[in-house]
Residue, then its C-alpha position, 0 to 999 in steps of 0.5 A: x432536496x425538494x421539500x414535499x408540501x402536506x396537503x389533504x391530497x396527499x395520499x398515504x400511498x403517495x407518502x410511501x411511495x416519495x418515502x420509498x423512492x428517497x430511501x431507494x437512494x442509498x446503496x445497501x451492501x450486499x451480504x455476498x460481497x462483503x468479507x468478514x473484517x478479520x479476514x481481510x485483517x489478517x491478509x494485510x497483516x501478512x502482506x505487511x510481514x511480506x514487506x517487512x521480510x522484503x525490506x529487511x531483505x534488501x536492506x542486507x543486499x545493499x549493506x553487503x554491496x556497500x560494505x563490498x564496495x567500500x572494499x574494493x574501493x580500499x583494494x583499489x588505491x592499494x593497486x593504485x599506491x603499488x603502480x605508482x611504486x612500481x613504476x620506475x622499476x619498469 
């Protein structure tokens, strides 16, 4: 940042205005764009339910396809253990 020398030529409209000009600088936020943090609070809050209901979801597919899984994995080497047994009487 330039350093401004004081000097009896400097005029206090020039002070305002190097004041003026460095404030210029920082963003102000806008009241119209700017929601209420509740708000925006209670929406993640629901998109986080959302997940949780999403994940809970999921969790019981894929526990229920294992679960089938595992069964007719079972069912399999049964079929496999009955055509090994069968098979000298084809």
């Amino acid at each position: 940042m330039k350093i401004l020398a004081v000097s009896p030529l400097t005029t206090p409209k020039y002070i305002w205005w190097w004041e003026r000009r460095i404030n210029d600088n920082i963003p102000v936020l806008s009241q119209e764009n700017v929601r209420p943090i509740e708000k925006h609070l209670q929406e993640v809050a629901d998109h986080l339910h959302t997940l949780a209901v999403q994940a809970d979801v999921l969790s019981l597919k894929y526990e229920s396809e294992s679960s089938r899984g595992r069964e007719l994995a079972l069912f399999l080497r049964r079929v496999k253990a009955l055509s090994i047994k069968a098979k000298p009487y084809m």
